[in-house]
C-alpha positions as CSV (number, residue, x, y, z in Angstrom):
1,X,14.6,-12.9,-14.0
2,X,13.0,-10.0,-12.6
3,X,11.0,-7.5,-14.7
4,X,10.2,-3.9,-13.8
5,X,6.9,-2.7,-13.0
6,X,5.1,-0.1,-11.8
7,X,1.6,0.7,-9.5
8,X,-0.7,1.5,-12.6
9,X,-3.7,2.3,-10.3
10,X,-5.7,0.8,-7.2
11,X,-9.2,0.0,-8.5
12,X,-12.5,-1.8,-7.1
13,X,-13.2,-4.8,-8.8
14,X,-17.5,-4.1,-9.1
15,X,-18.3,-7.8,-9.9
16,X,-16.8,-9.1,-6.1
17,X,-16.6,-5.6,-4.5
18,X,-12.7,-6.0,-3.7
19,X,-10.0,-3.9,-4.0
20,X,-7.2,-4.9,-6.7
21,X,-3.7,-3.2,-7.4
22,X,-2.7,-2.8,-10.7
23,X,1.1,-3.4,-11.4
24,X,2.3,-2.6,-15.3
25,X,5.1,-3.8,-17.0
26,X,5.6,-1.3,-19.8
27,X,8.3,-3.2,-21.8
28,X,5.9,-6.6,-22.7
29,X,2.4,-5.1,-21.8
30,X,1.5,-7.3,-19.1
31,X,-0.1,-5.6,-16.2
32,X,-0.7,-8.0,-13.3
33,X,-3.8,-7.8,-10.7
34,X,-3.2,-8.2,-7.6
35,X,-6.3,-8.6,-5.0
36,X,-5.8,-6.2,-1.2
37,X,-7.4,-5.5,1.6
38,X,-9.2,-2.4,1.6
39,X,-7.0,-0.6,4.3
40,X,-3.9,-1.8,2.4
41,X,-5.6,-0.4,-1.2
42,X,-6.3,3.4,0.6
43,X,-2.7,3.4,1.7
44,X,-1.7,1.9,-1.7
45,X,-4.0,4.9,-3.0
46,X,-3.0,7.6,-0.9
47,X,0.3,7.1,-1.9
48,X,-0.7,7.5,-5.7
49,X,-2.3,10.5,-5.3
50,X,-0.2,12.6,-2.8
51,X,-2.1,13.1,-0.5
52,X,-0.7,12.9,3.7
53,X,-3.2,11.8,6.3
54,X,-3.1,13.8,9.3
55,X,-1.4,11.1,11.2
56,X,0.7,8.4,10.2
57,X,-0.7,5.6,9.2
58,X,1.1,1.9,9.5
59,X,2.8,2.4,6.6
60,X,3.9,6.0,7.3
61,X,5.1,4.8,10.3
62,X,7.4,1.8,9.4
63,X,8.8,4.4,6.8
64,X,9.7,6.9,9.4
65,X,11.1,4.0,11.4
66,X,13.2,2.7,8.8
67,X,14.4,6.3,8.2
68,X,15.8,6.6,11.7
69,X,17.8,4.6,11.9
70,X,18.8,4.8,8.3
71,X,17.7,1.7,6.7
72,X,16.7,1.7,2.8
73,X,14.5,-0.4,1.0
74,X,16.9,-1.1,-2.2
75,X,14.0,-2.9,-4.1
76,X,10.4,-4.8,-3.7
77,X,10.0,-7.7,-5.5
78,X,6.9,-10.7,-5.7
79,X,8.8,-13.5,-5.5
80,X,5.8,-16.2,-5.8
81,X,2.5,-17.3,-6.5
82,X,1.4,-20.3,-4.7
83,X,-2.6,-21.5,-4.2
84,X,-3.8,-18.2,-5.5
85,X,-1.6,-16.5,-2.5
86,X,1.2,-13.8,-3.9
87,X,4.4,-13.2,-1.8
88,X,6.7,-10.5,-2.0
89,X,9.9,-10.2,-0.1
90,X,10.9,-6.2,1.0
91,X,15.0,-5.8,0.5
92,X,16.4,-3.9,3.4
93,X,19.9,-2.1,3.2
94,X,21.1,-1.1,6.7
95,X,24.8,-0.5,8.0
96,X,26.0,-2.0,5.1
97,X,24.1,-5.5,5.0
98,X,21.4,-6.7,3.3
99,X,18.5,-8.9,4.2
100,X,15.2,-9.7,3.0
101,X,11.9,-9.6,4.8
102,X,9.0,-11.7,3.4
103,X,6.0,-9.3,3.1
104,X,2.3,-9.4,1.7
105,X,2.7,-7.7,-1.6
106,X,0.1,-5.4,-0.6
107,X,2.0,-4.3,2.3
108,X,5.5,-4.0,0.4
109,X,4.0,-2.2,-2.8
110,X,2.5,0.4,0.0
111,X,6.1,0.7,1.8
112,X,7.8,0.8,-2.3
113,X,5.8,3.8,-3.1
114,X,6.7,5.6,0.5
115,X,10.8,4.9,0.0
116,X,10.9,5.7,-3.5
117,X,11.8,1.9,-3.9
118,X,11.8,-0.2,-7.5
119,X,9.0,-2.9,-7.8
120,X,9.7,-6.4,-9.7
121,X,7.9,-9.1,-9.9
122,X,9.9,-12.4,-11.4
123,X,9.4,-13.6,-14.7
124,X,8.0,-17.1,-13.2
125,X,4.8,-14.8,-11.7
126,X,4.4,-13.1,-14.5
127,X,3.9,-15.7,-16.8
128,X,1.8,-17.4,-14.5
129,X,-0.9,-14.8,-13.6
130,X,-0.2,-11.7,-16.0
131,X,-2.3,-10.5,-19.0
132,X,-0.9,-9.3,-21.8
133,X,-2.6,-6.6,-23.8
134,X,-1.5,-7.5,-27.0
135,X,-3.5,-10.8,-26.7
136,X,-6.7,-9.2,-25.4
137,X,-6.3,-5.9,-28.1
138,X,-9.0,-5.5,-31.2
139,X,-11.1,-8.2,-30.4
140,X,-14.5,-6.9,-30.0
141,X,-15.6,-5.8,-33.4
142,X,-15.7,-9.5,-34.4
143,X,-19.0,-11.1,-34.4
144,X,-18.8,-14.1,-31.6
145,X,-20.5,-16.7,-33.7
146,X,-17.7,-17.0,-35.9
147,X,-15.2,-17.4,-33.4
148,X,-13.7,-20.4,-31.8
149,X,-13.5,-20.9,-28.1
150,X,-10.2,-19.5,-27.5
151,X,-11.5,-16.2,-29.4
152,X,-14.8,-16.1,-27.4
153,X,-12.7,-16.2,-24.0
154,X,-10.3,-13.9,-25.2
155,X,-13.3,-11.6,-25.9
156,X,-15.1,-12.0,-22.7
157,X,-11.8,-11.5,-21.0
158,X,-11.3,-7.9,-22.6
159,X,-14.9,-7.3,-21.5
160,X,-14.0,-8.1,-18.4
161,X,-10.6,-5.7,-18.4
162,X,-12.9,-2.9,-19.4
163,X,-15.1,-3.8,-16.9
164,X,-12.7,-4.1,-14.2
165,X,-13.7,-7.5,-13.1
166,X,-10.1,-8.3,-12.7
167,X,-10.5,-11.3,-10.9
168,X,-12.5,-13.0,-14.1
169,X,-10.2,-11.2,-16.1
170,X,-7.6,-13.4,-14.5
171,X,-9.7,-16.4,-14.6
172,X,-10.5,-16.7,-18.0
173,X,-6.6,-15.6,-18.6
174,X,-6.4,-19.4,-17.1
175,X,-9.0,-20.7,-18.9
176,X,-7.2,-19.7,-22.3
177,X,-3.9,-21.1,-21.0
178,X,-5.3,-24.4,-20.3
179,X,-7.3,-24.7,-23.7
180,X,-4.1,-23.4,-26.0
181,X,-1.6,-25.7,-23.9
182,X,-4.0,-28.4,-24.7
183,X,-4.8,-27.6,-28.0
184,X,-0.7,-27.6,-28.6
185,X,-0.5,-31.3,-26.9
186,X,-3.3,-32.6,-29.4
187,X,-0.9,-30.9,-32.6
């Protein structure tokens, strides 16, 4: 199943000095890092923000070639998550036929926001790597000393939200996976 999202913002993670994309689903309240290069987070950015370089830049470019010869990108979707590696796949509609081009997500989410194109991710990707706000909401007026271990990383993943260290975020979404699958085996 593929859900809906949208570019929330393009944001520099401080604790690893790398650039990470933000995609929201509004409907659950997931939102979904995604790690970029820095040249594909400035076109990612410049996008968001309006703003027209003086040139075309690649993804300016691949835009005005798909416009000429009339091509449309019906929708963007990542498709997988595979050793810590998203793919995306870019769907083309040209003369009638569709096709699908595998794409960095980085890349595809930059050509999305050019062509005016929906964004999805699959259900599978977001279950896997997503963080859901609703599970990280509230937490930090409770003293830590009380808590158990679940709580504790839940906390220090919030932290880590409003810190945007989005790559420990993500980790220690992981870490409370692993411990509440476990803890579910041992009922």
């Amino acid at each position: 199943m593929l859900i809906a999202v949208r570019v929330d913002r393009v944001t520099l993670d401080t604790h690893t000095n790398r650039f990470v994309v933000i995609l929201k689903d509004d409907v659950n309240s997931r939102w979904l890092p995604i790690v970029v290069g820095n040249t594909e987070a400035q076109a990612i950015a410049l996008q968001l923000e309006q703003i027209t370089p003086p040139r075309p830049l690649t993804h300016d470019l691949i835009k005005n070639l798909l416009e000429s010869v009339e091509a449309r990108v019906s929708r963007v979707i990542v498709s997988d998550l595979r050793e810590n590696t998203y793919y995306a796949l870019i769907s083309l509609k040209l003369n009638g036929n569709n096709s699908e081009i595998d794409a960095r997500p980085s890349d595809a989410i930059a050509l999305a926001l050019r062509m005016h194109a929906p964004i999805f991710v699959e259900e599978e990707v977001m279950t896997k790597a997503s963080v859901n706000e609703k599970e990280t909401a509230g937490g930090e007026e409770v003293a830590t000393q009380d808590m158990d271990e679940v709580a504790k990383l839940e906390l220090d993943m919030q932290k880590a939200i409003n810190d945007e260290r989005y790559e420990d975020a993500a980790r220690l979404r992981d870490e409370i996976k692993t411990l509440k699958k476990k803890r579910q085996e041992e009922e």
